[in-house]
C-alpha positions in Angstrom: 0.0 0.0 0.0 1.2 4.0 -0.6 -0.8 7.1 -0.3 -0.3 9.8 -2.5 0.6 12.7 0.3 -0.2 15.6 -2.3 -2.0 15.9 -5.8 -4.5 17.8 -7.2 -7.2 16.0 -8.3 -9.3 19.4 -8.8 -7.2 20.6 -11.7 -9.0 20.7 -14.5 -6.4 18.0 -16.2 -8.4 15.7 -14.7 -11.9 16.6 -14.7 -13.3 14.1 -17.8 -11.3 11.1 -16.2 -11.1 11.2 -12.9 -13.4 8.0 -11.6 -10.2 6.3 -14.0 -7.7 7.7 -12.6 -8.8 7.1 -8.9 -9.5 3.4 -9.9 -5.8 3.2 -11.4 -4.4 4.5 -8.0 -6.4 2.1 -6.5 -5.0 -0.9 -8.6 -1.9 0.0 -8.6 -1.7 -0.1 -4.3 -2.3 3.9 -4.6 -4.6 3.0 -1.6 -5.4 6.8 -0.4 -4.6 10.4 -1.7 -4.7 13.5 -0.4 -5.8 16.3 -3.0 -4.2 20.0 -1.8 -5.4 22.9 -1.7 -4.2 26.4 -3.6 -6.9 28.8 -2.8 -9.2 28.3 0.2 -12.1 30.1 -1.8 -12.0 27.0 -3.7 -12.6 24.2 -1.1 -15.8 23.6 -1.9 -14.7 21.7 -5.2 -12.3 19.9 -3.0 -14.6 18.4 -0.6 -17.3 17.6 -3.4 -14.1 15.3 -4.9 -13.4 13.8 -1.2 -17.2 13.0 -0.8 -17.3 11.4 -3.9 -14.6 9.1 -3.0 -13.9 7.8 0.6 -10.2 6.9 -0.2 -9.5 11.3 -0.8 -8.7 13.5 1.4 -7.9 17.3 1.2 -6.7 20.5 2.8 -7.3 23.6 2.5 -4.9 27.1 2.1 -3.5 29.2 -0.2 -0.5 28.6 -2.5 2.6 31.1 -1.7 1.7 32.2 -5.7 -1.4 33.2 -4.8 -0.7 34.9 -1.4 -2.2 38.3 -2.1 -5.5 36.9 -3.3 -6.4 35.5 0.3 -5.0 38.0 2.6 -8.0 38.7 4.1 -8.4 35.0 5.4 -7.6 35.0 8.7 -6.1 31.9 10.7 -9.5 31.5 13.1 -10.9 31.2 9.2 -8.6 28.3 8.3 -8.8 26.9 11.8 -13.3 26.9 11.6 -12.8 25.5 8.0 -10.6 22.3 9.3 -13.2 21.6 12.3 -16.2 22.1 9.9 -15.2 18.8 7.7 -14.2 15.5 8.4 -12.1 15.2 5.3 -10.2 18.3 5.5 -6.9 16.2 7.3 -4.3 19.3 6.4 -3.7 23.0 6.6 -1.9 24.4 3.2 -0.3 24.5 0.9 1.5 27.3 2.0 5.2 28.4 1.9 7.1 31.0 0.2 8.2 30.2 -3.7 11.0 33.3 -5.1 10.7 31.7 -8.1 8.3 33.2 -9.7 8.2 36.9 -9.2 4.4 37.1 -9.1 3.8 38.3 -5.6 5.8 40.3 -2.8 7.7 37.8 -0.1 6.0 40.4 2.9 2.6 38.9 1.6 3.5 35.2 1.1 5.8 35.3 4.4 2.0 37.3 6.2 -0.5 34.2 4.8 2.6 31.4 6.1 2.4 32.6 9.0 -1.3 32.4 9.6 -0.9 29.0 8.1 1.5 28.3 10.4 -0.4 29.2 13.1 -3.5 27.0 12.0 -1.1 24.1 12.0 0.0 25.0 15.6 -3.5 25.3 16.9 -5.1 22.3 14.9 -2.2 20.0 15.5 -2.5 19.1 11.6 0.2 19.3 9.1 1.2 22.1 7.7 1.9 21.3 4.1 5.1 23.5 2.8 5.8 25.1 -0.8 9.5 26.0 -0.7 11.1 27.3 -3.8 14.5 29.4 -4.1 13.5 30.3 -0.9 15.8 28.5 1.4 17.4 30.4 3.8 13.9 33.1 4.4 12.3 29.0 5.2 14.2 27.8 7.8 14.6 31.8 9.6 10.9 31.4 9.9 10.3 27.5 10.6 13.1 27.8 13.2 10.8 31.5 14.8 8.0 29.6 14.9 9.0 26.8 16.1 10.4 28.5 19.1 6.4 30.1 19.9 5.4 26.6 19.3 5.7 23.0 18.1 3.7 22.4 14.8 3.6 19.4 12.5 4.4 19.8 9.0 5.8 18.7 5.6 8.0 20.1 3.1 6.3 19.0 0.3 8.3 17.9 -3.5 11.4 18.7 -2.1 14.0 20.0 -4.2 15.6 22.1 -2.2 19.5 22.1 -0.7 20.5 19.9 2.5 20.5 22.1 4.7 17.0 22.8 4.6 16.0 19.3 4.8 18.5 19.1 8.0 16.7 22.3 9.5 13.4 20.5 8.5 14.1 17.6 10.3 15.4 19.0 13.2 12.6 20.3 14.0 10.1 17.9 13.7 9.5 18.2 9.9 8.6 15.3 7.4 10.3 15.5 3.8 8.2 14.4 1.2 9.7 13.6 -2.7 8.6 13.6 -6.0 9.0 12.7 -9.2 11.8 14.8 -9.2 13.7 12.4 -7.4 13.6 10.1 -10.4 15.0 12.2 -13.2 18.8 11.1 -14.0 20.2 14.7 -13.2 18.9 14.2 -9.6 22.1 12.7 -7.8 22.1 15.3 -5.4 18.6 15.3 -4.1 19.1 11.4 -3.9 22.2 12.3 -1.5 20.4 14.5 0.5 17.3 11.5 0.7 19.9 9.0 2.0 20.3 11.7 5.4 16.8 11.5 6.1 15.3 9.4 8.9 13.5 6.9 7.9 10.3 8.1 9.9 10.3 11.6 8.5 10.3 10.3 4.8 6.5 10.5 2.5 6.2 10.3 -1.1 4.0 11.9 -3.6 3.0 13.4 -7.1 1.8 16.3 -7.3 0.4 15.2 -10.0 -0.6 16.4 -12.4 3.2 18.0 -12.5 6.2 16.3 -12.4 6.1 12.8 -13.7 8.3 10.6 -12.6 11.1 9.2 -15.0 9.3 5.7 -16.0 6.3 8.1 -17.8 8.6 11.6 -18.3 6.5 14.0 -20.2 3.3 12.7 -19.5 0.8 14.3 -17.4 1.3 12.7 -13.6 -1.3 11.1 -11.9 -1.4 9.2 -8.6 -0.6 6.0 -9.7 2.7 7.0 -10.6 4.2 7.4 -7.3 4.6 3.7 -7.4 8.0 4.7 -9.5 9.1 7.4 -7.4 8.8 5.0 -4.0 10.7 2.2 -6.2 13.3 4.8 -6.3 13.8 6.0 -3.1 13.3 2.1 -2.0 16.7 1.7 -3.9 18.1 4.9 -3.0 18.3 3.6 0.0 18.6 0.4 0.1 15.0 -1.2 0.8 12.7 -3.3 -0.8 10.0 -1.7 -2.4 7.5 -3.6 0.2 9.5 -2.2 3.1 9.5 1.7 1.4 5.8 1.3 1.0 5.3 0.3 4.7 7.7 2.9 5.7 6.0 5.8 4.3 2.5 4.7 4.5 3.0 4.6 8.2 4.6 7.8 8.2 1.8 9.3 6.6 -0.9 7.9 8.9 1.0 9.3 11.6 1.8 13.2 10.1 -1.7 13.3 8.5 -3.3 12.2 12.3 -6.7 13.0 11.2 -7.0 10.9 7.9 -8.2 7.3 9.1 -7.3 3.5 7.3 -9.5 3.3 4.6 
């Protein structure tokens, strides 16, 4: 069994197929999924996908790229919005992403920190977008943790080692991708090997980043098999032991998401 810790099964690359692609997760030992939020204002077409299906699951937040759209929502909003459902098991995705230059850092480091907050009061995961944005991460994950344990993720990480050593040393999980496949990936496979084995989760993000057995193709849940298979022998596991490792780990950072 593996869960699929962060897709998007809302994106309108899936819309006509998406009873397939579920059922493909499902055969392929995909057993649960968590779909991720980008804007809170859209929730509503997240929790219409987890009713439909009892093996998804969602958040809800807003996406770093899309800070100033949501400024007005308040952590007490995020915080009501995560009681009010059963299947909202997550708070995010949030973060800060330099990549782009589509909005100010002042307004993606205001809504993380809400976020943030709404992880510490909820006790659910925080799930992290961290891009080119480093050493502005851990300054702020290491302030807040001092006001405050929270749980949380650092979701498709790409990012350098000393993040993920800052991540884990304060309680973080470190979740990889498809990126981890591709053959120019040697470092991020290093920096996998450091991790503990009870911090590690795997994903898509589908419908990005496929992982190298289907390369170019749009990503779907199902395909995390590959990117577990990796890390299994980036490490030096069996696949059945990488699948048991991270499922566990993801029942245990995502507390409010039962077995299906």
């Amino acid at each position: 069994m593996l869960i699929d810790t962060h897709c998007h099964l809302d994106f309108a690359d899936f819309e006509e197929e998406r009873d397939e692609i579920v059922k493909r997760a499902h055969d392929s030992g995909v057993k649960q999924m968590v779909t991720i939020s980008t804007r809170v204002r859209k929730l509503d077409g997240l929790l219409a996908i987890t009713e439909k299906y009892p093996s998804v699951f969602c958040s809800v937040g807003t996406h770093p790229n899309s800070a100033n759209e949501e400024l007005d929502i308040q952590t007490e909003d995020l915080v009501r919005l995560v009681n009010a459902h059963e299947k909202v098991v997550a708070i995010g995705e949030a973060g800060l992403d330099y990549f782009y230059d589509t909005q100010t850092p002042e307004d993606q480091q205001t809504g993380f920190r809400r976020h943030i907050a709404a992880a510490r009061e909820t006790k659910l995961p925080l799930v992290i977008h961290s891009r080119s944005a480093d050493e502005d991460m851990a300054a702020i994950l290491t302030e807040e943790t001092g006001k405050g344990a929270f749980p949380f993720i650092l979701h498709c990480f790409s990012a350098g080692a000393e993040l993920a050593r800052v991540g884990v040393e304060l309680g973080g999980y470190i979740s990889f991708s498809g990126i981890l496949t591709f053959p120019k990936s040697e470092e991020l496979r290093d920096i996998a090997t450091t991790v503990p084995h009870d911090r590690l989760l795997v994903e898509t993000d589908a419908p990005y980043l496929a992982p190298k057995r289907w390369r170019g193709k749009r990503n779907e849940p199902s395909y995390v098999v590959n990117t577990a298979e990796v890390l299994a022998e980036t490490l030096g596991l069996s696949y059945a032991e990488m699948a048991k490792i991270t499922t566990d780990n993801a029942f245990r950072i995502f507390s409010k998401m039962p077995r299906i």
